[in-house]
mmCIF file of the C-alpha atoms, coordinates in Angstrom:
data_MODEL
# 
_entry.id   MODEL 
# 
loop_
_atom_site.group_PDB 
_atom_site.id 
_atom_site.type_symbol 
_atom_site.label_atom_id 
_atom_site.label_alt_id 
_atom_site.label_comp_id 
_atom_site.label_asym_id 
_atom_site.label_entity_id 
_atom_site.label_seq_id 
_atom_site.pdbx_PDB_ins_code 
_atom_site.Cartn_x 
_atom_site.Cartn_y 
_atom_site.Cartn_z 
_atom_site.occupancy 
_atom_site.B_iso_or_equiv 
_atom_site.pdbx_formal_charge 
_atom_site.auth_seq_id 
_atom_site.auth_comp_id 
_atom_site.auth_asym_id 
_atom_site.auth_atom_id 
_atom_site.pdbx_PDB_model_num 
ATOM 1  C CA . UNK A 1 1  ? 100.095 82.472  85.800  1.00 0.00 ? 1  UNK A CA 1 
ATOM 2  C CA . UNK A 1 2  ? 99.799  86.169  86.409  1.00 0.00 ? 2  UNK A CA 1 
ATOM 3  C CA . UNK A 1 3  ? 100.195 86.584  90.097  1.00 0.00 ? 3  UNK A CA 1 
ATOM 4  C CA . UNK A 1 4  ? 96.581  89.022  90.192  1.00 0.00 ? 4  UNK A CA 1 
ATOM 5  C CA . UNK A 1 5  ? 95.026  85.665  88.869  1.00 0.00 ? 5  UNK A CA 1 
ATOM 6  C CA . UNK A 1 6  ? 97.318  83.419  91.325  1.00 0.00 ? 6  UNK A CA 1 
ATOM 7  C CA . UNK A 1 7  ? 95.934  85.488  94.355  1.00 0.00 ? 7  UNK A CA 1 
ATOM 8  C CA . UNK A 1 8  ? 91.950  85.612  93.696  1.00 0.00 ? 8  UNK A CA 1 
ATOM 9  C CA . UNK A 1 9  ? 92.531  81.741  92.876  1.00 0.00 ? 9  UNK A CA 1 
ATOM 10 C CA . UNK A 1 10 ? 94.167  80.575  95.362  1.00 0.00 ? 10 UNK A CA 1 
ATOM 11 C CA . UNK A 1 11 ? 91.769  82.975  97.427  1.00 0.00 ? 11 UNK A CA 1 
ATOM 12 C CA . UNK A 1 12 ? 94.721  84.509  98.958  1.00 0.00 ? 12 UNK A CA 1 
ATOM 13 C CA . UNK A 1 13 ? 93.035  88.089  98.097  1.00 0.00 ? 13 UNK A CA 1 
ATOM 14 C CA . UNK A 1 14 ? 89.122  87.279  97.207  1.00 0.00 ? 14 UNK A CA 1 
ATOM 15 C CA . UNK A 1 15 ? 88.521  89.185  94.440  1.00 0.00 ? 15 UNK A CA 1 
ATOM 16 C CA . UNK A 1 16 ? 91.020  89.725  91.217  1.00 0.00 ? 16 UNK A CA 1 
ATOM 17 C CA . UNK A 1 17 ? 90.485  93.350  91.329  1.00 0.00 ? 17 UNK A CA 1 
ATOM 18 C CA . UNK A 1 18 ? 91.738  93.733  94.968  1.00 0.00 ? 18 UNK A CA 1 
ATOM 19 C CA . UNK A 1 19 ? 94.341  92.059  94.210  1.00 0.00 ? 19 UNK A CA 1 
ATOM 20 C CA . UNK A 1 20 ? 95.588  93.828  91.195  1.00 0.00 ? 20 UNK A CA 1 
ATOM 21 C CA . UNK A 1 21 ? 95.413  96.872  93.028  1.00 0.00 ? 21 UNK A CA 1 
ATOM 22 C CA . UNK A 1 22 ? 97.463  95.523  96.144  1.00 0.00 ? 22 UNK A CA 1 
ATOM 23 C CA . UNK A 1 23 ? 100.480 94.032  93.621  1.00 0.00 ? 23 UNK A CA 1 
ATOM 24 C CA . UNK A 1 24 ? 100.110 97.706  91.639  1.00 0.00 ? 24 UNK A CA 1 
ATOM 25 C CA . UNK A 1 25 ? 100.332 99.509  94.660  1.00 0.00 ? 25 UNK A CA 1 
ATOM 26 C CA . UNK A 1 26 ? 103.409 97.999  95.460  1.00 0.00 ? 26 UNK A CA 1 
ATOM 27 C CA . UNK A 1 27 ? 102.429 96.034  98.100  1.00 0.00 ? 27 UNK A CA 1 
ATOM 28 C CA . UNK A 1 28 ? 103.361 92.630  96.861  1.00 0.00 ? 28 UNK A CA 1 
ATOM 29 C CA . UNK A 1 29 ? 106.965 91.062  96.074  1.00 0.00 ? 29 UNK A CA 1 
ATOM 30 C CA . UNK A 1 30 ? 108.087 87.507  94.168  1.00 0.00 ? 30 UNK A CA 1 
ATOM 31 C CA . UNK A 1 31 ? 111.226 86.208  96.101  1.00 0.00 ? 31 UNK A CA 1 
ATOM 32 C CA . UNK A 1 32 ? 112.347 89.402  97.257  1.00 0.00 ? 32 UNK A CA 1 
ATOM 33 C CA . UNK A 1 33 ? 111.443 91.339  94.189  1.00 0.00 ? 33 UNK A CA 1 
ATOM 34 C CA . UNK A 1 34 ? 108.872 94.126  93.728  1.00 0.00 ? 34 UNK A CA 1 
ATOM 35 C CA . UNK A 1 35 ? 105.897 92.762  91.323  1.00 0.00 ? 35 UNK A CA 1 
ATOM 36 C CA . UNK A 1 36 ? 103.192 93.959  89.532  1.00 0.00 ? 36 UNK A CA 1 
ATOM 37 C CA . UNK A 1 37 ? 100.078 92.128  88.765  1.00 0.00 ? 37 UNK A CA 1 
ATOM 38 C CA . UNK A 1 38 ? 100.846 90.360  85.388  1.00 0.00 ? 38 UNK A CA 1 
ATOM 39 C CA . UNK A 1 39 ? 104.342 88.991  86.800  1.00 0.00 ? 39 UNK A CA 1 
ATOM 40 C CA . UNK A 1 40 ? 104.525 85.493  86.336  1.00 0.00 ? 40 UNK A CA 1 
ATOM 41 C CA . UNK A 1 41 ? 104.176 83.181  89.081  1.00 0.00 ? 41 UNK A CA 1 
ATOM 42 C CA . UNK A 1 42 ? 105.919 80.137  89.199  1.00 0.00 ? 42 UNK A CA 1 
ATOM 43 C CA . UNK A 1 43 ? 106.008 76.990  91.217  1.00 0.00 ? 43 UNK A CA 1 
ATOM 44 C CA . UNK A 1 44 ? 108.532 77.227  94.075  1.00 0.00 ? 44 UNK A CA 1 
ATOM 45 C CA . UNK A 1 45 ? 108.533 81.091  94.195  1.00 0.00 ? 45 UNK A CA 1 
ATOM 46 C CA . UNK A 1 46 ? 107.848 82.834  97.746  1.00 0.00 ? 46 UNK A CA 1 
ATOM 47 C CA . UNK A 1 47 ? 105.106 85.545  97.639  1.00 0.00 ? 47 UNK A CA 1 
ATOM 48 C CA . UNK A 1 48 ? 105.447 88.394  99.781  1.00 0.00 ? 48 UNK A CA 1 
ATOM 49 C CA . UNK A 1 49 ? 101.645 90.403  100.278 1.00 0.00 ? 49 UNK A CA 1 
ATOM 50 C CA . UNK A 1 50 ? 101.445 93.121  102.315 1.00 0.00 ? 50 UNK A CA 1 
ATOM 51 C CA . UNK A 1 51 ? 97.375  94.029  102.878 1.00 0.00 ? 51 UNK A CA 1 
ATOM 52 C CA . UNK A 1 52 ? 96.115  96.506  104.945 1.00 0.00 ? 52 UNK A CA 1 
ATOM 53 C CA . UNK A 1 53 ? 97.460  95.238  108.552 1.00 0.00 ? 53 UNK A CA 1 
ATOM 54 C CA . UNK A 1 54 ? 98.625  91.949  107.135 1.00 0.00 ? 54 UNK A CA 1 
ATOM 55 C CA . UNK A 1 55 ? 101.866 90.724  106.201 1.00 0.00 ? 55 UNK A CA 1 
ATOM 56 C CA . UNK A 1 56 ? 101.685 87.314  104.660 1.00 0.00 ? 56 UNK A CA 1 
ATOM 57 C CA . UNK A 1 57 ? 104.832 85.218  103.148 1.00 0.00 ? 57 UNK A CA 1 
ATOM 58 C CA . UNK A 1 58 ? 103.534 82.371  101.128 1.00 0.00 ? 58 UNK A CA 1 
ATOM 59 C CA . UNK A 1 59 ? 105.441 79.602  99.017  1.00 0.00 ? 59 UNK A CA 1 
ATOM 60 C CA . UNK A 1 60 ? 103.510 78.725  95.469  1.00 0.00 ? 60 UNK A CA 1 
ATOM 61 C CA . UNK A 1 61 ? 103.120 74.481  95.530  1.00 0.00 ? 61 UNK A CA 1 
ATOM 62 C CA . UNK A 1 62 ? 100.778 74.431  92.626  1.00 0.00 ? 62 UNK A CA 1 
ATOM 63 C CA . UNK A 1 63 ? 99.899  76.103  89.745  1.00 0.00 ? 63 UNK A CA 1 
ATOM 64 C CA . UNK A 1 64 ? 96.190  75.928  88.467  1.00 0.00 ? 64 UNK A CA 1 
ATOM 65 C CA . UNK A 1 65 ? 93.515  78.202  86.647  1.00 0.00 ? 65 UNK A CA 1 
ATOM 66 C CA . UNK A 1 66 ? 90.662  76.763  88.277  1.00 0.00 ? 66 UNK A CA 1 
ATOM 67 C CA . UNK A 1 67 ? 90.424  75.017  91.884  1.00 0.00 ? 67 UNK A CA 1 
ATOM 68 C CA . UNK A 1 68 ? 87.572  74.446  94.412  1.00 0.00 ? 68 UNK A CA 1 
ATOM 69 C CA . UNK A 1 69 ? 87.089  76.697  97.412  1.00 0.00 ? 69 UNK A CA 1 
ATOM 70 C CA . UNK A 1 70 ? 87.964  73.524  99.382  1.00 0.00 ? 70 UNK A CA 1 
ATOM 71 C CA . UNK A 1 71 ? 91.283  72.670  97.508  1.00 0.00 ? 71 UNK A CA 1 
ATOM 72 C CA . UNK A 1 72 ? 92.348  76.341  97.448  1.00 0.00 ? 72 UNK A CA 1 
ATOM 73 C CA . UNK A 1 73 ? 94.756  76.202  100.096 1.00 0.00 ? 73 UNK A CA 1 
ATOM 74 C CA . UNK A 1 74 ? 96.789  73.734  98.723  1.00 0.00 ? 74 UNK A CA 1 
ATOM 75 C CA . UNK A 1 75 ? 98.145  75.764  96.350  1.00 0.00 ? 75 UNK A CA 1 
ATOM 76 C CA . UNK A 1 76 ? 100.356 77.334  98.413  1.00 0.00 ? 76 UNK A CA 1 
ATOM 77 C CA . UNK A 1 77 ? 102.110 76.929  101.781 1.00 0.00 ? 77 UNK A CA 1 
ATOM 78 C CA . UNK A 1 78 ? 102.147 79.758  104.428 1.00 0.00 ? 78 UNK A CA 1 
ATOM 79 C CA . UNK A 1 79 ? 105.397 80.491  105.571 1.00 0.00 ? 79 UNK A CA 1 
ATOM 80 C CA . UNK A 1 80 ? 104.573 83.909  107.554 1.00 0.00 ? 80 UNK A CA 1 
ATOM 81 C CA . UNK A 1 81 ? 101.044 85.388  108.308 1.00 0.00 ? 81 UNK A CA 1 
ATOM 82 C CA . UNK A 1 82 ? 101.419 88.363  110.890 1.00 0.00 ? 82 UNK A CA 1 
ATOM 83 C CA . UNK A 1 83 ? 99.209  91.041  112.090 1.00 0.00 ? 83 UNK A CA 1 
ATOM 84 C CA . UNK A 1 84 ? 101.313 94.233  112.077 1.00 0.00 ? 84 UNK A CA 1 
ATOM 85 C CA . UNK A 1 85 ? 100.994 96.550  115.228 1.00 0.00 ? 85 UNK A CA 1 
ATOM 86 C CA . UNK A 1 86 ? 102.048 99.502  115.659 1.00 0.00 ? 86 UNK A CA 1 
ATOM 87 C CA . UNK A 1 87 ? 103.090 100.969 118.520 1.00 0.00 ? 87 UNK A CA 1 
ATOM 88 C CA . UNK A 1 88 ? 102.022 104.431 120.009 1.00 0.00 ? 88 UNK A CA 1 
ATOM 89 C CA . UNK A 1 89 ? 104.988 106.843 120.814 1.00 0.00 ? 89 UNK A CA 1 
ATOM 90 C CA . UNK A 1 90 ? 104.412 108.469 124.205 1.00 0.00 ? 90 UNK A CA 1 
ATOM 91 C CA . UNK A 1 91 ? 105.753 112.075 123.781 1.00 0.00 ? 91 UNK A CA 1 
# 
């Protein structure tokens, strides 16, 4: 599955558009790797999203085109979900 598609399914990223422009952007990595929006997600892999303040890690369990808002979740694990901060240099 293209990982745009994986995203807005899972409901990682709620809509596909946002999150074909986060993965083009170069915000988002497969197991270390830069990807775009049509690489292929596989079972296993470990997404890396990087969204606005958010830095999410997430491990694909399931692969599937369509899935209820309730069942969502389980298609992947969350290994890392962090607010960044940044601090303010005093100068």
């Amino acid at each position: 599955m293209r990982l745009d598609k994986f995203l807005k399914v899972s409901r990682i990223i709620k809509r596909r558009t946002v999150a074909k422009e986060a993965c083009d952007g170069g915000r988002a990595s497969i197991n270390g790797r830069a990807a775009k929006a049509g690489a292929e997600v596989r079972e296993g892999d470990v997404l890396e999203i990087r969204f606005g303040s958010r830095v999410g890690r997430y491990e694909v369990t399931r692969i599937q085109e369509t899935v209820r808002k309730e069942s969502a979740a389980e298609m992947y694990r969350v290994l890392q979900e962090d607010e960044t901060v940044m601090a303010e240099r005093n100068g």
